[in-house]
KOLKOL-546158 format. One record per atom (N, C-alpha, C): residue number from 1; x, y, z; residue in one letter. Coordinates in steps of 0.001 Angstrom, whole numbers, plus 500000, padded with zeros to 6 digits. Atoms other than C-alpha are relative to their C-alpha. Example, Ala and Ser with C-alpha at 12.3 -4.5 7.8 and 13.67 -1.06 7.14 Angstrom:
2
   num       px       py       pz   residu
     1   500890   498810   500000        A
     1   512300   495500   507800        A
     1   500900   501200   500000        A
     2   499180   498810   499940        S
     2   513670   498940   507140        S
     2   499230   501090   500730        S
***
This chain:
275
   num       px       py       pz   residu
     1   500850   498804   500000        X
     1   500000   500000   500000        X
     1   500884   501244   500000        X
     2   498788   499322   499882        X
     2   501629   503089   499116        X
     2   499533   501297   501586        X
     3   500202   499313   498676        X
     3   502342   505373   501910        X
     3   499488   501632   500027        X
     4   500957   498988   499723        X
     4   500135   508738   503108        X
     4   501203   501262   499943        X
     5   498930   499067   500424        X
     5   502657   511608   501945        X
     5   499269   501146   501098        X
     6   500686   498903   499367        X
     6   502461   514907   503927        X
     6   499409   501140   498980        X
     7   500331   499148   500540        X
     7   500915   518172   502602        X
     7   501831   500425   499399        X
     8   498854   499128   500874        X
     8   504728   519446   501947        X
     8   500901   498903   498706        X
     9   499327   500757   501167        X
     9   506142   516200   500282        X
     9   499195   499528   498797        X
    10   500484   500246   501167        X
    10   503435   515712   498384        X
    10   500328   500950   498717        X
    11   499759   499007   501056        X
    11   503977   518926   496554        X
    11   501839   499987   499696        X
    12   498583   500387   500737        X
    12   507635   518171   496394        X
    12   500621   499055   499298        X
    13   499629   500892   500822        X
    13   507582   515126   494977        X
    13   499092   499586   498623        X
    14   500609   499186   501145        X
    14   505103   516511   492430        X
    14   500583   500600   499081        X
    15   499326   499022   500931        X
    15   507141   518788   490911        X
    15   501205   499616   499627        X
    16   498537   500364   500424        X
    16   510255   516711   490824        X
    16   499893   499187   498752        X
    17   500520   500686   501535        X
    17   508108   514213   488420        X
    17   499885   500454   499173        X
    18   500077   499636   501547        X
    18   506955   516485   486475        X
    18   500813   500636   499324        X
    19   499107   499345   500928        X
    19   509862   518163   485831        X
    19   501022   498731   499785        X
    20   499149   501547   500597        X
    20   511399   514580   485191        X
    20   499618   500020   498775        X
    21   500628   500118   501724        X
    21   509473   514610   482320        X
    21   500320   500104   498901        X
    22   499356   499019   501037        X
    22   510655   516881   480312        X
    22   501918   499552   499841        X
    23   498847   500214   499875        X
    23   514217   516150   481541        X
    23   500553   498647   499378        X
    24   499717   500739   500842        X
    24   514139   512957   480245        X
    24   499578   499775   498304        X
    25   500054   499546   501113        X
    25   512771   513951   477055        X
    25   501169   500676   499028        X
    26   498748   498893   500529        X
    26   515574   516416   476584        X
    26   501830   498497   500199        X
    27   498457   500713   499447        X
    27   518450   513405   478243        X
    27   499527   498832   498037        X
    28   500019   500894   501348        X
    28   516849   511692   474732        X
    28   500686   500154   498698        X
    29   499252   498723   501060        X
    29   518194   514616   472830        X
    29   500806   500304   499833        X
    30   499020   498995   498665        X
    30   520856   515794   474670        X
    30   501184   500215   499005        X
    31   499821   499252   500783        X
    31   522686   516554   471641        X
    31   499522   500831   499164        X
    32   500487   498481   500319        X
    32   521007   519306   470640        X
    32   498986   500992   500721        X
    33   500428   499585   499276        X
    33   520568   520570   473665        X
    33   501058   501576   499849        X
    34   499447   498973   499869        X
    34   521779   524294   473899        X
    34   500941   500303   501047        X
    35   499776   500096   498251        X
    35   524645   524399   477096        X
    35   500964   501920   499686        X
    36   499152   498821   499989        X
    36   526258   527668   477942        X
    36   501497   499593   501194        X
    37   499125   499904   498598        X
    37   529951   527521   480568        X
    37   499562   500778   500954        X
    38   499680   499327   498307        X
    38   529602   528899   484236        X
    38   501125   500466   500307        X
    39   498889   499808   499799        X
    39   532684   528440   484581        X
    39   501303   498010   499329        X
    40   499442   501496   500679        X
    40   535871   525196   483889        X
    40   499355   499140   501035        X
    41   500583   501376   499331        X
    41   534301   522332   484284        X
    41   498323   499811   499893        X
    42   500918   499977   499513        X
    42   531089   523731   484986        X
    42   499002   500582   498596        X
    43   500601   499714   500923        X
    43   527992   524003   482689        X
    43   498382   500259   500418        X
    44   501428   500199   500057        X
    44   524100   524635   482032        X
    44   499337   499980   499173        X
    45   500499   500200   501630        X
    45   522100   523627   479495        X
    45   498593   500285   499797        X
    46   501158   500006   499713        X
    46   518512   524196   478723        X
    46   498884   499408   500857        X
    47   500433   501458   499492        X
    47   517490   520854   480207        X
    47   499996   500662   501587        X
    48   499754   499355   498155        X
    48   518867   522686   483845        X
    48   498616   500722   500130        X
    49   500677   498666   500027        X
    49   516999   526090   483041        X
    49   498419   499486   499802        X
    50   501576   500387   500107        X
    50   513311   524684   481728        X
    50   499641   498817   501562        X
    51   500414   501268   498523        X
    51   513554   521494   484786        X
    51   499973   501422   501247        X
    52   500438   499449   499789        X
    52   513947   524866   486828        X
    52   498516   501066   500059        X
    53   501346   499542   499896        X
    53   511317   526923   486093        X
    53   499058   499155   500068        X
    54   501137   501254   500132        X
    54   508991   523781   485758        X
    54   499971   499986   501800        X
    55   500059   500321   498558        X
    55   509691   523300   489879        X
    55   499791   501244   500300        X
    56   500018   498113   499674        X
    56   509997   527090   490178        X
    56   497894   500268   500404        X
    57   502172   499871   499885        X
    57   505600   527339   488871        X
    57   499687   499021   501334        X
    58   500485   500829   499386        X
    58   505043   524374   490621        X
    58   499359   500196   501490        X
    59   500332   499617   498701        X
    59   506026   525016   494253        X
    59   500083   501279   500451        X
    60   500834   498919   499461        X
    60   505066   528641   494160        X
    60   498021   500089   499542        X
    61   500907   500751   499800        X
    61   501656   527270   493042        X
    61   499665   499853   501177        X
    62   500307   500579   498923        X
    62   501450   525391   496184        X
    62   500051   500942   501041        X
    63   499719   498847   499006        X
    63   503050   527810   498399        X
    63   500814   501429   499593        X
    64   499608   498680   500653        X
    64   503292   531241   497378        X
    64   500750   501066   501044        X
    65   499454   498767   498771        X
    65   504857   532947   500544        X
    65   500917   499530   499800        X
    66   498832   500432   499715        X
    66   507988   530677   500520        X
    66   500740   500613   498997        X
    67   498821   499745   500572        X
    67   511449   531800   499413        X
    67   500784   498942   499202        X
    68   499070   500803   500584        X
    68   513593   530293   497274        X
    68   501110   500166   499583        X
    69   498418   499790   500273        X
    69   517388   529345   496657        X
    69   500354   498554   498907        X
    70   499987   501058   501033        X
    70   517888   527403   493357        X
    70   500977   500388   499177        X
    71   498441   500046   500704        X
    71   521227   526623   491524        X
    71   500116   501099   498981        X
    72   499468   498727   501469        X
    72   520651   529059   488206        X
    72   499193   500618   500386        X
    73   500269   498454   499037        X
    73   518312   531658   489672        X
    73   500506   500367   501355        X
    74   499624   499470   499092        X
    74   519595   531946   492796        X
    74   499196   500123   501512        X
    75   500902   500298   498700        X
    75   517872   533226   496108        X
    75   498908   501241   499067        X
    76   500789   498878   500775        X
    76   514493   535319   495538        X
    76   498472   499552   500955        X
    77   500983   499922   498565        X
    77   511234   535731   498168        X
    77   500594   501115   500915        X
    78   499782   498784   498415        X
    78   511249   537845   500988        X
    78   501739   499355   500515        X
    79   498288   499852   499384        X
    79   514704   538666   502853        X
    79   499414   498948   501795        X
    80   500326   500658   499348        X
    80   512678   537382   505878        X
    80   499279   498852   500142        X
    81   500625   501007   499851        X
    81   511604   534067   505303        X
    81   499663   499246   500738        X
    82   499982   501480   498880        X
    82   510473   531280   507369        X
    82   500101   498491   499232        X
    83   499996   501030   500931        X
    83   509890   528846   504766        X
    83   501007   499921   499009        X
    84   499196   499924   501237        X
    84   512425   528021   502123        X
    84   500250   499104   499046        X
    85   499705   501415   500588        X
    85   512627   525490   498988        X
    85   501487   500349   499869        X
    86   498565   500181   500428        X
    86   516242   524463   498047        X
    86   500262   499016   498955        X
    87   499666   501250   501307        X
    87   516705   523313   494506        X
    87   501068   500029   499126        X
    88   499381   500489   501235        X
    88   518791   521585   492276        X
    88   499089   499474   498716        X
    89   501053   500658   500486        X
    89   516826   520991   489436        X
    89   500495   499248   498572        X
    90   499220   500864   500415        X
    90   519624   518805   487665        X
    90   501530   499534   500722        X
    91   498593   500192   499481        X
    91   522320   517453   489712        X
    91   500646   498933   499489        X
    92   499275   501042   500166        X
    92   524483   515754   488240        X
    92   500590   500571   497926        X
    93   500126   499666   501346        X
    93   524796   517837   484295        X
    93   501052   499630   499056        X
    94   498817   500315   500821        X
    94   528023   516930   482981        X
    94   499243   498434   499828        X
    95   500377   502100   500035        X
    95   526639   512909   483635        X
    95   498981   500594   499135        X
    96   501339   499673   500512        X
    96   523518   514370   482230        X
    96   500124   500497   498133        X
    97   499415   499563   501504        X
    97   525565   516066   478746        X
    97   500721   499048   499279        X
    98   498990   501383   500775        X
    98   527446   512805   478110        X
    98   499087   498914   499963        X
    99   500624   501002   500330        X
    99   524809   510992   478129        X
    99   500386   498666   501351        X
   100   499862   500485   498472        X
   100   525378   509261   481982        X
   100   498559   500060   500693        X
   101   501289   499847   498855        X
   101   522228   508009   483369        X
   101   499957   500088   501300        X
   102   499800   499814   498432        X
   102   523192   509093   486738        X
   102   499829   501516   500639        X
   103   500478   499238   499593        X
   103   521231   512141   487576        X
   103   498838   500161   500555        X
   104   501012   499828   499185        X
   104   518738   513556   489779        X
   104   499339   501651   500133        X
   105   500813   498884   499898        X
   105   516433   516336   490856        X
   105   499892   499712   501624        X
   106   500412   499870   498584        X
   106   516651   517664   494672        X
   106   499545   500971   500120        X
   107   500788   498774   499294        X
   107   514539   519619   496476        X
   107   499777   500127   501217        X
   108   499753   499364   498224        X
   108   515169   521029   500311        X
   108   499192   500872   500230        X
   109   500882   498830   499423        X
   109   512666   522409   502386        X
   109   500857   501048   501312        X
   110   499507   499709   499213        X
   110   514117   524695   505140        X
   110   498998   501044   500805        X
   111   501005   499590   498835        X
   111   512407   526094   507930        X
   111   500685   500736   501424        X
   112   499346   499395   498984        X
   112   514009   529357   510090        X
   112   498951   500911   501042        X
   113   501148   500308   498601        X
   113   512772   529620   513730        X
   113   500300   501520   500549        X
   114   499742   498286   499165        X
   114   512473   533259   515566        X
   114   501260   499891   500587        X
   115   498548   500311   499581        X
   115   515957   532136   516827        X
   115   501062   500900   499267        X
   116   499340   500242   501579        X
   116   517223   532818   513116        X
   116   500521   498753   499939        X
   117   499925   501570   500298        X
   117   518191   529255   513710        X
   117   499154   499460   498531        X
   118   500192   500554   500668        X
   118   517672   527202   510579        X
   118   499886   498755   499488        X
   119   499438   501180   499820        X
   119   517181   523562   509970        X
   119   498974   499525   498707        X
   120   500405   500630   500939        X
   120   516101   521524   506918        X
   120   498472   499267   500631        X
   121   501082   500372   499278        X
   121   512790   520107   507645        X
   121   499390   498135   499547        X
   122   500909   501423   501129        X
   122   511739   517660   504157        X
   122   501454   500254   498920        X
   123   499594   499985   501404        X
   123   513850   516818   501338        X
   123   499684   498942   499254        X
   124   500171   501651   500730        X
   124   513326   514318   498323        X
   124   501178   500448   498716        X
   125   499172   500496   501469        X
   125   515792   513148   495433        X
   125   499647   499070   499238        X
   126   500858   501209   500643        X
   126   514216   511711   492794        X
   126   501104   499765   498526        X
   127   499043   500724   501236        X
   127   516429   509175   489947        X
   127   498979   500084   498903        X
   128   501235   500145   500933        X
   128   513742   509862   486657        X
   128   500840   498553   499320        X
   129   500403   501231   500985        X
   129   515875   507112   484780        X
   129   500113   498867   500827        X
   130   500130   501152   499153        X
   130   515851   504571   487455        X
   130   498661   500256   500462        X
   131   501682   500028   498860        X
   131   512120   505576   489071        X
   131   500395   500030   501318        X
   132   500063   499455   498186        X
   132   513725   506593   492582        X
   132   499969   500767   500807        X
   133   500740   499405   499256        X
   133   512216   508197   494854        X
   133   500720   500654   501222        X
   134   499257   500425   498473        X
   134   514730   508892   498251        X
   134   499374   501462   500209        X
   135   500353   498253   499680        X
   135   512920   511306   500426        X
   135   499882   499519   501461        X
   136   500010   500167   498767        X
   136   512559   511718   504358        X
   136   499645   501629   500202        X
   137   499639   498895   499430        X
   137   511563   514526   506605        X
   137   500174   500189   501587        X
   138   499414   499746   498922        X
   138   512773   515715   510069        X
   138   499128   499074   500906        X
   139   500665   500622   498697        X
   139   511665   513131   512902        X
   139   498836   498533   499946        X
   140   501059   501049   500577        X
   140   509865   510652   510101        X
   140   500210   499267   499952        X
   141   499072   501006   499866        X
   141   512644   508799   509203        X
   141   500602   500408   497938        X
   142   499968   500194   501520        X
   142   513752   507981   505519        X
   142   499441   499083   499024        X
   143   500536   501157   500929        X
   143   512702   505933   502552        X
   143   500403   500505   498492        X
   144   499540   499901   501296        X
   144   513593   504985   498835        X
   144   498247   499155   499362        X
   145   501156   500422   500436        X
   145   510145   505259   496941        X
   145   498744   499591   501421        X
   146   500737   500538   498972        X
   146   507855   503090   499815        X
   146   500620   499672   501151        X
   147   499179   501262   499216        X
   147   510431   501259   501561        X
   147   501112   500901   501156        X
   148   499716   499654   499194        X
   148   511874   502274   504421        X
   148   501600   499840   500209        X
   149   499154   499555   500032        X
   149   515594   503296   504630        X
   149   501154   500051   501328        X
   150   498681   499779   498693        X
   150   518663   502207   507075        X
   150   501041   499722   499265        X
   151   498921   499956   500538        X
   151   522219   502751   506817        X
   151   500697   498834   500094        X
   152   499523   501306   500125        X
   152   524458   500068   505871        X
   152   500620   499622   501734        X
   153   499957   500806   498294        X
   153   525507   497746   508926        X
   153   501549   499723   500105        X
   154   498726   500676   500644        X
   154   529219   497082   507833        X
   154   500974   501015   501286        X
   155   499121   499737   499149        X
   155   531841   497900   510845        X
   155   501511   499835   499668        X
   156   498265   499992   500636        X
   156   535067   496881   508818        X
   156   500600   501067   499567        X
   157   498921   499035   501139        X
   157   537157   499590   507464        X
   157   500035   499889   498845        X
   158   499182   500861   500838        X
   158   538358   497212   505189        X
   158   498610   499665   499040        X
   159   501030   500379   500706        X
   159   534907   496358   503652        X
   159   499005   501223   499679        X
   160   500795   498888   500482        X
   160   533728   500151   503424        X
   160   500182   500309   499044        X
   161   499700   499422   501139        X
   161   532878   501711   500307        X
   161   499498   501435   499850        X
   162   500622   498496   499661        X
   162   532906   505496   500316        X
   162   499917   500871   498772        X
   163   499897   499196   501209        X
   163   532123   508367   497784        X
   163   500538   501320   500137        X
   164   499925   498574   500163        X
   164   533152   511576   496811        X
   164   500088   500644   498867        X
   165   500192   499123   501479        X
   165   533498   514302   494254        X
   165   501609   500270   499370        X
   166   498760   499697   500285        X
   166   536963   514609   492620        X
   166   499864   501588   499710        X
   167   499961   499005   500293        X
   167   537578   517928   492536        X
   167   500511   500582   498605        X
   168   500088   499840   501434        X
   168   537545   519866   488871        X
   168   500713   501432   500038        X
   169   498826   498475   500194        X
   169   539408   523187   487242        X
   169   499413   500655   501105        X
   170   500671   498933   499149        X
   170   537011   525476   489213        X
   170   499928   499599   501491        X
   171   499784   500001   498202        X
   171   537769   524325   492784        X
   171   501074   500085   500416        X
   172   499136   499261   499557        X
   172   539688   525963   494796        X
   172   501456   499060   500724        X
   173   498812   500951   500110        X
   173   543480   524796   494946        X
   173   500003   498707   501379        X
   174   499689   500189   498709        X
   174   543369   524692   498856        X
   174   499247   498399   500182        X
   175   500745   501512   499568        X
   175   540401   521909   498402        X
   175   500134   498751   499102        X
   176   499250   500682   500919        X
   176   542361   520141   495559        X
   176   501205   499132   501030        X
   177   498778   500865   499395        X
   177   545445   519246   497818        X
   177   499512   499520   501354        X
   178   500458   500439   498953        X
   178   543277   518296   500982        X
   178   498695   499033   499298        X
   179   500322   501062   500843        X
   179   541346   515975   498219        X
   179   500972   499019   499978        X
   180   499268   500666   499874        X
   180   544534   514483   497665        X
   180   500830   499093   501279        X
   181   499305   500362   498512        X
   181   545739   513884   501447        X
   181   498937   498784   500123        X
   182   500776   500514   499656        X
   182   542409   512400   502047        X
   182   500219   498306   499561        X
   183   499637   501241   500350        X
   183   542542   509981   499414        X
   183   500897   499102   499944        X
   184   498889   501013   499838        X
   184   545985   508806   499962        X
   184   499916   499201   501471        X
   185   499417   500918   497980        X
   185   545140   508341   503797        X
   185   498824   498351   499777        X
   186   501213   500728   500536        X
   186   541668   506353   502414        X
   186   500108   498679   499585        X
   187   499781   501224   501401        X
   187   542593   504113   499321        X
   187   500852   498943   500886        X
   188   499298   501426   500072        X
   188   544687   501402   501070        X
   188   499323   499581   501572        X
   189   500773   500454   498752        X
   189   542374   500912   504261        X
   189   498241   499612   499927        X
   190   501032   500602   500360        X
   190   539016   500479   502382        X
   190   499810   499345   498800        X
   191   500532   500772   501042        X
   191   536754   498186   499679        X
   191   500516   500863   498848        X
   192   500057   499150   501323        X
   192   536856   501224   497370        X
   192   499410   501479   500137        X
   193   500576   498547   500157        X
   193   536125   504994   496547        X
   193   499447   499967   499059        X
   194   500722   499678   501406        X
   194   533737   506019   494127        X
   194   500110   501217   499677        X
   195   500254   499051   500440        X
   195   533272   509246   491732        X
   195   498887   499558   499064        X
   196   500991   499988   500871        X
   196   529913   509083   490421        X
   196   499519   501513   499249        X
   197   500170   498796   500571        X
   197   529448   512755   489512        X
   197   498671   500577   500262        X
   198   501427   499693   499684        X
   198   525948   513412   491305        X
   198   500036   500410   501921        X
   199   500212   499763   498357        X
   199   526458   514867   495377        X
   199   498841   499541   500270        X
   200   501252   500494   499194        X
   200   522884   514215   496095        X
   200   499636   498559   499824        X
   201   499850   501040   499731        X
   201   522681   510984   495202        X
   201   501017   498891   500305        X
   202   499014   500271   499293        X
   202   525818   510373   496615        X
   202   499468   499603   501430        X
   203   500667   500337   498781        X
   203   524061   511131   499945        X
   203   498927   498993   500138        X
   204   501335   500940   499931        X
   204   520995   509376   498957        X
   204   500192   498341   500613        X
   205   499409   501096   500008        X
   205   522946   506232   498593        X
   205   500602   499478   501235        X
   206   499545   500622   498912        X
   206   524730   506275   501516        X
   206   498788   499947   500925        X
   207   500962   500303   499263        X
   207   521292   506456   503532        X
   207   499142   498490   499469        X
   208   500626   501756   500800        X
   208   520407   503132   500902        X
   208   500772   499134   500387        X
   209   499074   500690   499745        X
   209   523028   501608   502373        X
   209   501130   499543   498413        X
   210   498880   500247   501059        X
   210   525048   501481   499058        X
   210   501311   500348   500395        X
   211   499147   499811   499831        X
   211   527647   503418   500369        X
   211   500259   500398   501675        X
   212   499519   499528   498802        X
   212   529397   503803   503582        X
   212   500088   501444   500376        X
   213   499872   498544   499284        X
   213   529822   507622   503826        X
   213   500524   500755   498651        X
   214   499864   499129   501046        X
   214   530588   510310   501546        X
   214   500828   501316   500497        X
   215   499145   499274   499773        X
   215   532938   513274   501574        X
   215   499967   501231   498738        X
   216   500145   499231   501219        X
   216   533340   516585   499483        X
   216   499968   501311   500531        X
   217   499769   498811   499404        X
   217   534500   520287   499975        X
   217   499656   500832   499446        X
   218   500184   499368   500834        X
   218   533186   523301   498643        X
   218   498471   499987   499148        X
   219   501165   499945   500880        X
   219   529584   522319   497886        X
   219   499028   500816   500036        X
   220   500715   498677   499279        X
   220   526578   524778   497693        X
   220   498821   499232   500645        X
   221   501490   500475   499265        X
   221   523516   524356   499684        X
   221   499160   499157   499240        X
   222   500592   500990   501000        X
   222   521561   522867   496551        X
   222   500449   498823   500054        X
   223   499065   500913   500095        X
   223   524166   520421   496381        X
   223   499624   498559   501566        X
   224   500276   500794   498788        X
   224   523526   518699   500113        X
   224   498661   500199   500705        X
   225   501331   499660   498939        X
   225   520193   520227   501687        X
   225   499441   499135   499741        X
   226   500905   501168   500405        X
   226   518273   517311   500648        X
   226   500540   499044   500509        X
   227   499227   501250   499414        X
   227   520861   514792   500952        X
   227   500431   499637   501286        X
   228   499367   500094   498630        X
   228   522166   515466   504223        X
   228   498331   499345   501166        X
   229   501114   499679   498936        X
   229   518781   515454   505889        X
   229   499595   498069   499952        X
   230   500214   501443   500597        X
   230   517957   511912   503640        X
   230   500935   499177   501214        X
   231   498648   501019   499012        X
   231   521514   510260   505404        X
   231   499764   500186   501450        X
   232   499741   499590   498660        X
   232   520697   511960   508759        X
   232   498367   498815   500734        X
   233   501143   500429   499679        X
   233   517165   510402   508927        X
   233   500081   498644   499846        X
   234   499551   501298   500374        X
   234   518873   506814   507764        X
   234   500579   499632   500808        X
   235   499004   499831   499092        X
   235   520943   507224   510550        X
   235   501379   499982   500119        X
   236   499118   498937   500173        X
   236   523790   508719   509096        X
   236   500476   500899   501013        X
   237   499291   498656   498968        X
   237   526142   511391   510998        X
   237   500633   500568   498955        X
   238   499429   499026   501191        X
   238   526838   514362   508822        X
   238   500067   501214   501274        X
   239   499199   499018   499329        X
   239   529389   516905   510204        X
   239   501007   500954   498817        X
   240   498713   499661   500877        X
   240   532009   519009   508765        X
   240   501281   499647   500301        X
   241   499013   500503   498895        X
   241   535492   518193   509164        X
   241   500293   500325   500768        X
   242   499660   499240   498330        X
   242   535760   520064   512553        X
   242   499071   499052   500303        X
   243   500900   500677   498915        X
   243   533041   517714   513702        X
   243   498663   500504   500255        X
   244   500354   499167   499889        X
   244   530703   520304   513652        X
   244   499002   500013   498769        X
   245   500896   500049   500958        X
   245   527498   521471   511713        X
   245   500462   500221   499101        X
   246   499583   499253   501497        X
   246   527894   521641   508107        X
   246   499659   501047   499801        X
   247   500271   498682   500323        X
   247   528417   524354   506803        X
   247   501144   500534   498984        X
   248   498752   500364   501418        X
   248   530674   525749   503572        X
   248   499922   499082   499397        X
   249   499701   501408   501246        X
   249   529591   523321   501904        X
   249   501255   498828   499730        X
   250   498957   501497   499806        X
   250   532036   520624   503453        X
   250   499282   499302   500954        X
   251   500602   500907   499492        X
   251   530558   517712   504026        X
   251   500729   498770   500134        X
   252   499641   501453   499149        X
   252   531406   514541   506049        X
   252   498787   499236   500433        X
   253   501340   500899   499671        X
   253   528521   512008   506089        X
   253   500334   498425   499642        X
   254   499652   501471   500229        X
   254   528983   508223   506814        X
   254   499006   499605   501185        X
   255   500645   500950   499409        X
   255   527454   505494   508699        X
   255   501123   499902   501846        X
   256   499181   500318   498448        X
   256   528037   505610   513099        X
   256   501861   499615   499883        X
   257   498641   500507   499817        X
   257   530905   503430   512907        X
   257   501305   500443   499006        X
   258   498657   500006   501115        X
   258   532691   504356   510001        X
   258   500537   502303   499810        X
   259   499914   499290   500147        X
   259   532120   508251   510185        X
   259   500881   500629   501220        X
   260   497891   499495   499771        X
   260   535451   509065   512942        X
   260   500734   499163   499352        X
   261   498668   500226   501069        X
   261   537610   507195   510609        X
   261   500051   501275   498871        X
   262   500207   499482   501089        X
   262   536089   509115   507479        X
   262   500516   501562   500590        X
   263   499600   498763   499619        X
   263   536022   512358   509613        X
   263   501735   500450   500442        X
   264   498581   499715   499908        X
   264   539563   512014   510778        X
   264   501003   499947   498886        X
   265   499679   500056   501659        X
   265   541035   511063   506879        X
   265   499492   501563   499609        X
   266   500129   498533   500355        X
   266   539135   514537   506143        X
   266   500780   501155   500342        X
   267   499440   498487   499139        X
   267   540488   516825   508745        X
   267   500978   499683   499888        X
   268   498745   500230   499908        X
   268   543604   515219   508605        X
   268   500520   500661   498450        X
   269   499521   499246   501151        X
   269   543736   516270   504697        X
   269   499697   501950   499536        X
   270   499766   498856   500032        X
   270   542267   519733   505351        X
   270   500547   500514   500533        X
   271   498786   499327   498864        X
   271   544796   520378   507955        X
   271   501288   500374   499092        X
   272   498872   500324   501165        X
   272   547537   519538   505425        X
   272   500297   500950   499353        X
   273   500417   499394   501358        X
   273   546158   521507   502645        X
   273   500138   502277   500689        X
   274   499886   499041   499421        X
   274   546232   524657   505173        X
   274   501219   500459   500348        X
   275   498011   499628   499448        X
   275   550221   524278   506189        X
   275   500307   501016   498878        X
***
C-alpha cells in the first residue's frame, strides 16, 4: 500500500516528476541541447533552466509565501523568510551532457525559527531514469520510493565503500590538495572509493546503504540540503570536518561506525592543505 505523503512532500515530489518529464525527454536529445559555461568544468544547458522553472511554477503554486534558493536563479522571496525550497533541478549535468544516466532532481525544504536558527525540515531526490524516489523529513525517518531506509551495517574499514566528488578546474586549489591527502590516507584501508558525479545521490545512497559515507569540499547548499537530511534520517552522521554542523559546503557524512575514521582522513587532509 503506498504510503500517506504529507501536505509538503506531496507537493515536492510533484514537481520533481513532472519536471522529470521533460528532463528525460531532453536526456533523449541531449545533443542538441543548447549548454552555455559557468565556469571550467562547469555548465548549464537548457534541460537545467526549463527542469527549473517547471519546479519554480510548481512550488510557488502550492506555496506562494515561501522563498527560494535554486542553483541558476539563485535566492528570491522575501529577505525574511520562514519557509524556504532548496533546489537543484539537475544534479548531476556533465553525467547528464554525456549521456550518463546518473542524475537527479533535489529539492530542500528549510524552515528558520524566531531564533534565526535554521534547519532543513523535508527533502526528496528523485532518479527519473531509474524511478527513485529517496525522500525523508525531520523526525519521520527515511525511505527509497515506499520502503523504508537504514544505513548500511558494515563495521570493517576494510569492507567500506565510500564516495566523493573529485575535485575539477574550478575548485579551489586549497580543496584540491586536501582531496589528495584524504585519498591517499583512504585508498589502502578500504573496499573502494567512488566518483559518480551526482552529490545528492551520493548522499541518497549512503542512507540506501550502498555506500558507507561520503565526503566533498566546497559544495553549495543545493548540492547537500536534501541529501544530508535523507543520510541523517537513515541514521547517518553528517558533520564538517571540525566535527561540527555543516556548513561551507564541506561535508562529512557516513554510517556511526565508520564516520570518525572518514572524519579524521578529512580533517587530517584539510589540515595539510592549510600548512
Amino acid at each position: 500500500m503506498a504510503m500517506r505523503l504529507s501536505a509538503h512532500m506531496t507537493v515536492m515530489q510533484n514537481a520533481a516528476q513532472r519536471a522529470s518529464k521533460r528532463l528525460l525527454r531532453d536526456f533523449a536529445e541531449v545533443e542538441q541541447l543548447q549548454v552555455s559555461v559557468k565556469g571550467p568544468g562547469d555548465f548549464v544547458s537548457q534541460a537545467d533552466t526549463r527542469a527549473e522553472q517547471s519546479i519554480r511554477e510548481d512550488l510557488y503554486k502550492a506555496r506562494p509565501g515561501y522563498a527560494f534558493l535554486m542553483e541558476e536563479s539563485g535566492a528570491s522571496g522575501s529577505e525574511n523568510w520562514t519557509w524556504r525550497w532548496v533546489v537543484d533541478p539537475l544534479d548531476g549535468t556533465s553525467n547528464f551532457l554525456h549521456g550518463i544516466p546518473h542524475w537527479a532532481i533535489s529539492i530542500g525544504l528549510e524552515r528558520r525559527h524566531d531564533d534565526g536558527s535554521i534547519e532543513t525540515v523535508a527533502g526528496c531526490i528523485y532518479a527519473p531514469t531509474v524511478d527513485e524516489m529517496f525522500w525523508a523529513e525531520k523526525g519521520i525517518g527515511a525511505f527509497l520510493n515506499d520502503r523504508r531506509l537504514r544505513v548500511s551495517g558494515r563495521r570493517d574499514l576494510k569492507e567500506a565503500m565510500f564516495a566523493t566528488g573529485i575535485p575539477f578546474a574550478a575548485v579551489a586549489p586549497r580543496n584540491r590538495l586536501a582531496f589528495a591527502r584524504t585519498l591517499a590516507t583512504l585508498m589502502p584501508q578500504v573496499a573502494g572509493i567512488r566518483r559518480f558525479g551526482a552529490a545528492a545521490l551520493d548522499l541518497a545512497w549512503v542512507a540506501a546503504g550502498r555506500y558507507e559515507g561520503f565526503w566533498e569540499l566546497g559544495l553549495k547548499p543545493w548540492d547537500y540540503c536534501a541529501g544530508v537530511l535523507i543520510a541523517r534520517e537513515a541514521g547517518s552522521f553528517a558533520t564538517d570536518p571540525d566535527g561540527g554542523e555543516v556548513r561551507e559546503g564541506n561535508v562529512v557524512v557516513a554510517t556511526p561506525p565508520m564516520h570518525p575514521h572518514l572524519l579524521a582522513a578529512v580533517a587530517d587532509g584539510v589540515a595539510a592543505a592549510s600548512r
